[in-house]
Rosetta silent file (secondary structure, phi, psi, omega in degrees, C-alpha in Angstrom):
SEQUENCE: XXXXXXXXXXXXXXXXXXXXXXXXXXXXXXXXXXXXXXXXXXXXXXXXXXXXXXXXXXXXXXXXXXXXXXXXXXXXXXXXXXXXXXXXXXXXXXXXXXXXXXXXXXXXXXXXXXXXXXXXXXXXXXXXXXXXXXXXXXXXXXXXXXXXXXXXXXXXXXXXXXXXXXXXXXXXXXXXXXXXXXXXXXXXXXXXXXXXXXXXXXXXXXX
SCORE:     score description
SCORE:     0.000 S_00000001
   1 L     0.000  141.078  161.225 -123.705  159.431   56.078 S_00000001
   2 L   -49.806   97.742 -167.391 -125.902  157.510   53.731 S_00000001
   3 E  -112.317  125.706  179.210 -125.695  153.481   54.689 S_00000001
   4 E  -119.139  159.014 -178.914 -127.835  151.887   52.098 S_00000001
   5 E  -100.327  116.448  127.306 -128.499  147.822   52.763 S_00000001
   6 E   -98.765  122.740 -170.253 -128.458  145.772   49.491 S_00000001
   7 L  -110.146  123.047  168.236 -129.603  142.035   49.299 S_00000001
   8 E   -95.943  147.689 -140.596 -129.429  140.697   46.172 S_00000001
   9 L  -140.524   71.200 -156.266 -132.172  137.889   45.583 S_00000001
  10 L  -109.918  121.860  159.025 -132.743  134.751   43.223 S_00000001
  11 L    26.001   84.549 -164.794 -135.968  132.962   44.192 S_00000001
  12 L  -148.881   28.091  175.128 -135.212  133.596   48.277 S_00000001
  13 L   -86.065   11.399  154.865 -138.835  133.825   49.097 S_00000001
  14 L   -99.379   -0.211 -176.353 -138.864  131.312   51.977 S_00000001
  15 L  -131.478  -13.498 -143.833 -135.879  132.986   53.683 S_00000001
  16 H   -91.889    3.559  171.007 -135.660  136.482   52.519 S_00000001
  17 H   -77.993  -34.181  178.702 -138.143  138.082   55.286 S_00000001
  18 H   -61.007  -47.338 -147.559 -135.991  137.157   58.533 S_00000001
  19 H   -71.669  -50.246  148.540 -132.943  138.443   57.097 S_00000001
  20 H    -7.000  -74.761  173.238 -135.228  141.731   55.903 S_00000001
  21 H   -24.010  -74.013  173.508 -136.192  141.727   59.259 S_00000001
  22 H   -59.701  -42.905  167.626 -133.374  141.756   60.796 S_00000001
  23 H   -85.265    4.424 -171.173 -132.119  144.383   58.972 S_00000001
  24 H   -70.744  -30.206 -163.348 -135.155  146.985   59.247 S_00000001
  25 L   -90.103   20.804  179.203 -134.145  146.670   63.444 S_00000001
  26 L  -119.645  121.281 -170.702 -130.558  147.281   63.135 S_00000001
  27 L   -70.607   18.629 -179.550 -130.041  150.962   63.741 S_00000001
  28 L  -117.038    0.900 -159.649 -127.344  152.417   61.341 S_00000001
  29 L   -95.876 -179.208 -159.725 -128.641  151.604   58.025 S_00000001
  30 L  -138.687  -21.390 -155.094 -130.431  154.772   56.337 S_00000001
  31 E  -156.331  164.238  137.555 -132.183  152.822   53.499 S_00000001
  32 E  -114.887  102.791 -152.386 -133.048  149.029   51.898 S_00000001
  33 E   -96.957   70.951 -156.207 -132.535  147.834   48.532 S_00000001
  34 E  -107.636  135.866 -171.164 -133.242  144.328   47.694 S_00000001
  35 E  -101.747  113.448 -175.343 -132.647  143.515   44.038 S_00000001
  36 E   -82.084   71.545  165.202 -134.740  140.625   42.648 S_00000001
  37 L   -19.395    8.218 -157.953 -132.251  138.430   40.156 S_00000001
  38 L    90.695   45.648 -166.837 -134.994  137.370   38.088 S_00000001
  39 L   -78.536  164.545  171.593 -136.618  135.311   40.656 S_00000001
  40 L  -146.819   35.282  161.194 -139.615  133.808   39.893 S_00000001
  41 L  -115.352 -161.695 -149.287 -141.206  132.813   43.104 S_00000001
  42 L   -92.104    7.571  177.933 -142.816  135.151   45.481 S_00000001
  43 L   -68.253   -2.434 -150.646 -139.607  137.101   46.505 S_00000001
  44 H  -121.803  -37.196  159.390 -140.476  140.259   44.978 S_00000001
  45 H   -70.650  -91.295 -168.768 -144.228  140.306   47.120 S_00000001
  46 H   -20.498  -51.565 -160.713 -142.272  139.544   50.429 S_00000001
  47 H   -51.630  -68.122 -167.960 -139.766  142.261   49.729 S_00000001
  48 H   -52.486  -37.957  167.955 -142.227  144.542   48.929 S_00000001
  49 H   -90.093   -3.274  144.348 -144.307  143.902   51.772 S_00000001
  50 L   -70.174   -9.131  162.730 -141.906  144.723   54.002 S_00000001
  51 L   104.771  -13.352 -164.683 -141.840  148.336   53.184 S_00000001
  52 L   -88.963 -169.951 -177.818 -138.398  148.154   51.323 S_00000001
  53 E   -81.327  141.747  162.117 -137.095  149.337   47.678 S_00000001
  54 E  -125.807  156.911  174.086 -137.353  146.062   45.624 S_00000001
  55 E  -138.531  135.437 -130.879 -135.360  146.749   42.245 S_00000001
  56 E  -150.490  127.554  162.342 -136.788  143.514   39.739 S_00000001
  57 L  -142.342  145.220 -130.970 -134.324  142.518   36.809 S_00000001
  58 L   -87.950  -18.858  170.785 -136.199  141.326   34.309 S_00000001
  59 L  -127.565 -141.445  154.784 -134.413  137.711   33.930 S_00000001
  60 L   -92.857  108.058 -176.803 -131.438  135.992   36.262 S_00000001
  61 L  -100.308   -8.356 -165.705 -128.423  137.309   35.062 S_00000001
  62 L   126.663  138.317  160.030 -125.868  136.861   38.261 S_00000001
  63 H   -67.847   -0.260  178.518 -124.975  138.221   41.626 S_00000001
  64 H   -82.818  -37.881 -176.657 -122.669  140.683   40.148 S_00000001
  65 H   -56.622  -61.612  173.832 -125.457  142.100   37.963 S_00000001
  66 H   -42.347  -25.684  169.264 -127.807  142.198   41.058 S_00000001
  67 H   -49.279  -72.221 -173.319 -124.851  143.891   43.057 S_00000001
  68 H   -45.870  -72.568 -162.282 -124.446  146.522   40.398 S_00000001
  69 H   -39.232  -57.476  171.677 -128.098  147.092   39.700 S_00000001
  70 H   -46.011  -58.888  163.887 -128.271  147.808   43.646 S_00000001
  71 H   -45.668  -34.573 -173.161 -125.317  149.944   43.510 S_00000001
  72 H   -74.159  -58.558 -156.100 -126.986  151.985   40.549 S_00000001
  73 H   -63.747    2.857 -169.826 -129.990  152.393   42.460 S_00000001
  74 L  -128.617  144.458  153.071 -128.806  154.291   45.433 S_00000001
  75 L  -117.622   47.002  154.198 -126.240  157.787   46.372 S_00000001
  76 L   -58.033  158.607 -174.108 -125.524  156.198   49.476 S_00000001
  77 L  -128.022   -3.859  170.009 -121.777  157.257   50.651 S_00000001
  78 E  -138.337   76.669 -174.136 -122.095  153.679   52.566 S_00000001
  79 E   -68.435  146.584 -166.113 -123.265  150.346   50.835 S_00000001
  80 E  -121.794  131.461  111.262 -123.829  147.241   53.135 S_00000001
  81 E   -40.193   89.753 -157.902 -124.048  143.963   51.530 S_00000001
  82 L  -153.806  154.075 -168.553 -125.898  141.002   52.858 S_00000001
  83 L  -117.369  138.601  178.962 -127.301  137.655   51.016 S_00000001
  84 L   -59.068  -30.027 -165.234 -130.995  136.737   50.874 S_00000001
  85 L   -83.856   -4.039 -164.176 -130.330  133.301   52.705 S_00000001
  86 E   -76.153  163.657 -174.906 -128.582  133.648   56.257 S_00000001
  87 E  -118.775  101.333  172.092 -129.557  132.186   59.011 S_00000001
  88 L   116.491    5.089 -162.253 -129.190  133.819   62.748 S_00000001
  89 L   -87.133   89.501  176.064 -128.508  137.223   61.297 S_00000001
  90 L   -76.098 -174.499  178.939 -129.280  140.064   63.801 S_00000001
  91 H   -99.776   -6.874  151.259 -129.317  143.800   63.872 S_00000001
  92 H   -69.960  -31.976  170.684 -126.407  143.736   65.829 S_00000001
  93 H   -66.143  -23.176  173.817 -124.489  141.780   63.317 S_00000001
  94 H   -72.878  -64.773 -170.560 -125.461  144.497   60.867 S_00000001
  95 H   -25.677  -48.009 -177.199 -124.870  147.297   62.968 S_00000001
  96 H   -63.234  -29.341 -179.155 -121.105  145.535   63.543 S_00000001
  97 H   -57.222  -75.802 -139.181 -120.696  145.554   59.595 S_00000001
  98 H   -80.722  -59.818  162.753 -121.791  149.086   59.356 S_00000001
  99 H   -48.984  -74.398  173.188 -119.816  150.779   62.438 S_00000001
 100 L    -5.639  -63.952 -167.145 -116.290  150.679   61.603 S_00000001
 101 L   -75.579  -45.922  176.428 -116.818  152.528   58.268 S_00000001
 102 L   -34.878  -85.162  163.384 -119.395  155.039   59.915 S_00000001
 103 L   -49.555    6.143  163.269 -116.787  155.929   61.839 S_00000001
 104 L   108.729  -11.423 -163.777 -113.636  155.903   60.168 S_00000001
 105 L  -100.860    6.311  158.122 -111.552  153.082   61.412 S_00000001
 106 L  -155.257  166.665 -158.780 -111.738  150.888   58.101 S_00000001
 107 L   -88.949  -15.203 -147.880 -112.425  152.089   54.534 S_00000001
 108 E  -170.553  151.770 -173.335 -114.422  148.612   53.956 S_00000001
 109 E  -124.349 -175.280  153.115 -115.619  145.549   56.485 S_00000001
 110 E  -161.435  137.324 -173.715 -116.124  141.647   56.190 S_00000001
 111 E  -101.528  124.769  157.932 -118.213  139.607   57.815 S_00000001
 112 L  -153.731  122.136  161.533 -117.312  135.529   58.585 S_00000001
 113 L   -16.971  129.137  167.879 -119.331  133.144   60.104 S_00000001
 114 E  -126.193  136.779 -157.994 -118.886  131.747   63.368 S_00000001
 115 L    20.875   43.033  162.750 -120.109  129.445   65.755 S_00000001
 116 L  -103.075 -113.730 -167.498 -123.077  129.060   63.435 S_00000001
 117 L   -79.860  138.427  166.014 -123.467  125.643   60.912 S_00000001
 118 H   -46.613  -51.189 -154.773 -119.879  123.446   61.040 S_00000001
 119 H   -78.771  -43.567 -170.111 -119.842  123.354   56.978 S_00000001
 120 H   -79.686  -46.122 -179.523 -120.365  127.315   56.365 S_00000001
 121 H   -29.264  -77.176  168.187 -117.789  128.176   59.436 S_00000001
 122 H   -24.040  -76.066 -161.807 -115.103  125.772   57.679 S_00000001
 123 H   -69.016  -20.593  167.465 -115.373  127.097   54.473 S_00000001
 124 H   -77.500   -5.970  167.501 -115.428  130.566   55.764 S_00000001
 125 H   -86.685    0.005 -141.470 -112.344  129.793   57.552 S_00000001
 126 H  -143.978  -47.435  174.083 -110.869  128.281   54.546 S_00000001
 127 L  -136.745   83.954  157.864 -111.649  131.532   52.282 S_00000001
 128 L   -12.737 -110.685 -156.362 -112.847  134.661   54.450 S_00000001
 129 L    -7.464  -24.903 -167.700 -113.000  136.485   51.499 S_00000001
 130 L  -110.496   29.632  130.641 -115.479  135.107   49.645 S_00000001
 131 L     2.839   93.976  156.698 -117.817  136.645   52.441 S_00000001
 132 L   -66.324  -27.601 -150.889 -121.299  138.320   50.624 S_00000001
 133 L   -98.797   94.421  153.126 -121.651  140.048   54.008 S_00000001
 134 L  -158.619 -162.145 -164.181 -119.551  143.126   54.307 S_00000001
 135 E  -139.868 -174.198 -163.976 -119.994  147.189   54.177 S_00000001
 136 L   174.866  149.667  172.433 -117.491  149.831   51.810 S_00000001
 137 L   -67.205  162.690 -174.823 -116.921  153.190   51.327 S_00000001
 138 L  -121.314   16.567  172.314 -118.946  153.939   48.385 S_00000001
 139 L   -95.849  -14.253 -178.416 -116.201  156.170   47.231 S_00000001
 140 L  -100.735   45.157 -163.505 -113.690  153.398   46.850 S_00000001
 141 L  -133.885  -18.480 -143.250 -116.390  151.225   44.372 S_00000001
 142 L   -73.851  -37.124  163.090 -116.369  154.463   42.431 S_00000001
 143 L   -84.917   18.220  166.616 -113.848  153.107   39.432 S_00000001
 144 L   -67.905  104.539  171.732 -114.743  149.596   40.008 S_00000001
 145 L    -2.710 -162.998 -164.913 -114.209  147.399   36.510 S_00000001
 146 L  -122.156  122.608 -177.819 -117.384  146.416   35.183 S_00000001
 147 L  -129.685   22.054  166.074 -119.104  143.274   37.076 S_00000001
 148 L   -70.540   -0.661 -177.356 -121.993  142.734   35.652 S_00000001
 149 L  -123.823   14.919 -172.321 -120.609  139.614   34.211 S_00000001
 150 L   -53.886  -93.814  115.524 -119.177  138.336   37.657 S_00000001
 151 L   177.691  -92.653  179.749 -121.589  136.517   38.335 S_00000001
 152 L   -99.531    8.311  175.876 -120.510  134.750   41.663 S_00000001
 153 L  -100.832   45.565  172.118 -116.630  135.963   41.390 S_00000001
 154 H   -85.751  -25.672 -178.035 -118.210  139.435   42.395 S_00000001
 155 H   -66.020  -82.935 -165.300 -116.613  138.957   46.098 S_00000001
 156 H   -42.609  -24.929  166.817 -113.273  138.449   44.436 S_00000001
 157 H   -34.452  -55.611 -160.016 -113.988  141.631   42.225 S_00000001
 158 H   -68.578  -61.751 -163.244 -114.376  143.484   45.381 S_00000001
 159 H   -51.380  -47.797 -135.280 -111.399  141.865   47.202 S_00000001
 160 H   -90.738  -27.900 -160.601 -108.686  142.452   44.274 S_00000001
 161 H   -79.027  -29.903 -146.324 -110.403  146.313   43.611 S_00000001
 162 H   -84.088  -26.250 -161.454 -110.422  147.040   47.288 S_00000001
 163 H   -72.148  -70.027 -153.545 -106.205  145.541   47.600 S_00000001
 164 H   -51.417   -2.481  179.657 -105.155  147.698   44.270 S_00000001
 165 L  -112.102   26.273 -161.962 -106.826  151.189   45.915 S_00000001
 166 L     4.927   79.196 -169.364 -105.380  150.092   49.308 S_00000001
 167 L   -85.609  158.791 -171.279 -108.667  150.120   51.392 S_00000001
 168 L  -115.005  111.335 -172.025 -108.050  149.514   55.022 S_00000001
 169 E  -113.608  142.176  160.934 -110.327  146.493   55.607 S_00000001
 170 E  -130.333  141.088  173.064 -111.661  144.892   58.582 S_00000001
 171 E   -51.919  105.368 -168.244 -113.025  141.639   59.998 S_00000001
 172 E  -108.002  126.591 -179.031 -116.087  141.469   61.884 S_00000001
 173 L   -72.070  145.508  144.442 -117.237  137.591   63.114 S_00000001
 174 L   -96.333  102.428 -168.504 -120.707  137.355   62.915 S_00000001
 175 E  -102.279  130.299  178.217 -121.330  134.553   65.416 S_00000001
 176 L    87.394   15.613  170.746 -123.645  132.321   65.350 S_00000001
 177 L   -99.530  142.301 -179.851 -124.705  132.887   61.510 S_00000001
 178 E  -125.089 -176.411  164.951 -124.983  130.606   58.931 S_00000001
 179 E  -121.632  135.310  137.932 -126.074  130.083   55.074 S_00000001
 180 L   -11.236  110.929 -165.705 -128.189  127.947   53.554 S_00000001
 181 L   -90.640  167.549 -179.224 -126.736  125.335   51.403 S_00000001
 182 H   -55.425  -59.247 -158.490 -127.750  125.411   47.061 S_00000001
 183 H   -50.866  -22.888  163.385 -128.182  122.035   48.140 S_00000001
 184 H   -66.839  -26.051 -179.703 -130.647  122.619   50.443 S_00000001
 185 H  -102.083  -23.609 -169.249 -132.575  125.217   48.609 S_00000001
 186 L  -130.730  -13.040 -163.270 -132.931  123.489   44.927 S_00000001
 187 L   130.242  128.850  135.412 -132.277  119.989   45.421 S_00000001
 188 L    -7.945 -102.099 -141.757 -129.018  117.182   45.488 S_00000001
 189 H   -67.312  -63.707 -174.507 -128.552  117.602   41.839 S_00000001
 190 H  -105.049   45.561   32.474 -129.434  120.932   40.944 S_00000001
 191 H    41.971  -51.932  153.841 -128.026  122.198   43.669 S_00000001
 192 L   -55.268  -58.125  171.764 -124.591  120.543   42.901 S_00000001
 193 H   -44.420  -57.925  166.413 -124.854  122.485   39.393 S_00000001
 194 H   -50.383  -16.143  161.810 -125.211  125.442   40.861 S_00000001
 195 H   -93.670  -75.892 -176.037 -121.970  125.416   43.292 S_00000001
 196 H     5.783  -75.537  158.735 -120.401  124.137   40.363 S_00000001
 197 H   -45.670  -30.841 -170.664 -121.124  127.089   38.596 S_00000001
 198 H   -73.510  -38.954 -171.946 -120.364  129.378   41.585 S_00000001
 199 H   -75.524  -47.865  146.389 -117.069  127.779   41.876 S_00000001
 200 H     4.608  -86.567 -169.377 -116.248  128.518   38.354 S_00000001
 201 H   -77.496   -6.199  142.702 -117.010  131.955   38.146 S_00000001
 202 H   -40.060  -82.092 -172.764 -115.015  132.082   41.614 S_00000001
 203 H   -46.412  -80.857  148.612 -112.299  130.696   40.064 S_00000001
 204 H     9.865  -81.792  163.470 -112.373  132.714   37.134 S_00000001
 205 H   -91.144    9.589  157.889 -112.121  135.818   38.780 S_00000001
 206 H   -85.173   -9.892 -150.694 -108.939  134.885   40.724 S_00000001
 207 L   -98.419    0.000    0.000 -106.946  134.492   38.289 S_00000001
């Protein structure tokens, strides 16, 4: 089967080569798609010079667009998720995403953080779900609403489409991985705006 990797990508050009990296060595994936939000630093050279697909949208529109765009761009029968920013992310942790569904024993994965940073463990302990890191059938995405307007409720998209088609999903820790915080990547301030916003469109899309 067709396992395609997509990392979606907003200005992630000081981190987005490890994770890259990591995932060129991890042996089930068939293909790599990283979709460039409108970034406007160097993430779109890095990508690129790693040998992968880069797919470039032309401003920032959201991780749901950037999902979707990724999703368009592939006839993979297995899409893999994973965010530009983690930290500690091996090719075994992909591989663990990616096995289950290769093989049959869950329609759809999730990945949460473990022994990595205290503050992403916690909050991954506090909402699993809202996990960028997991793998899907790409047949049970096939009547998935429209999410190009997710933005950051694109997790919850997944979660509520994946309950109402009853996908059989399972958890895989990734241990010892972490995330980046906004705050850490932009700034105190605009940094704060930016979970702000995330929690929003989180919010949003629970309802």
């Amino acid at each position: 089967m067709k396992v395609s990797v997509i990392i979606p990508a907003y200005n992630e050009g000081a981190r987005i080569q490890k994770v890259i990296s990591a995932v060129k060595k991890a042996g089930l994936p068939s293909e790599i798609i990283v979709v460039s939000d409108g970034s406007t630093d160097d993430t779109v050279e890095i990508a690129g010079s790693e040998g992968v697909n880069v797919v470039e949208l032309p401003q920032n529109q959201g991780k749901g667009a950037a999902v979707k765009a990724g999703v368009c761009s592939t006839d993979a029968e297995i899409y893999v998720f994973i965010d530009a920013d983690l930290v500690g992310l091996t090719p075994e942790h992909v591989d663990s995403l990616i096995r289950p569904v290769l093989e049959g024993e869950a329609d759809a994965t999730l990945g949460v953080f473990g022994g990595g940073r205290v503050s992403t463990d916690f909050a991954q302990k506090v909402t699993p779900g809202l996990s960028g890191q997991r793998a899907v059938k790409a047949a049970f995405l096939e009547n998935l609403p429209s999410i190009e307007e997710s933005g950051f409720g694109v997790e919850v998209m997944l979660n509520k489409h994946l309950e109402r088609h009853h996908a059989k999903v399972k958890r895989v820790e990734l241990h010892g991985v972490s995330q980046i915080l906004k705050e850490e990547k932009m700034g105190s301030l605009e940094g704060l705006a930016a979970r702000i916003k995330m929690y929003k469109d989180i919010v949003t899309h629970m309802k």
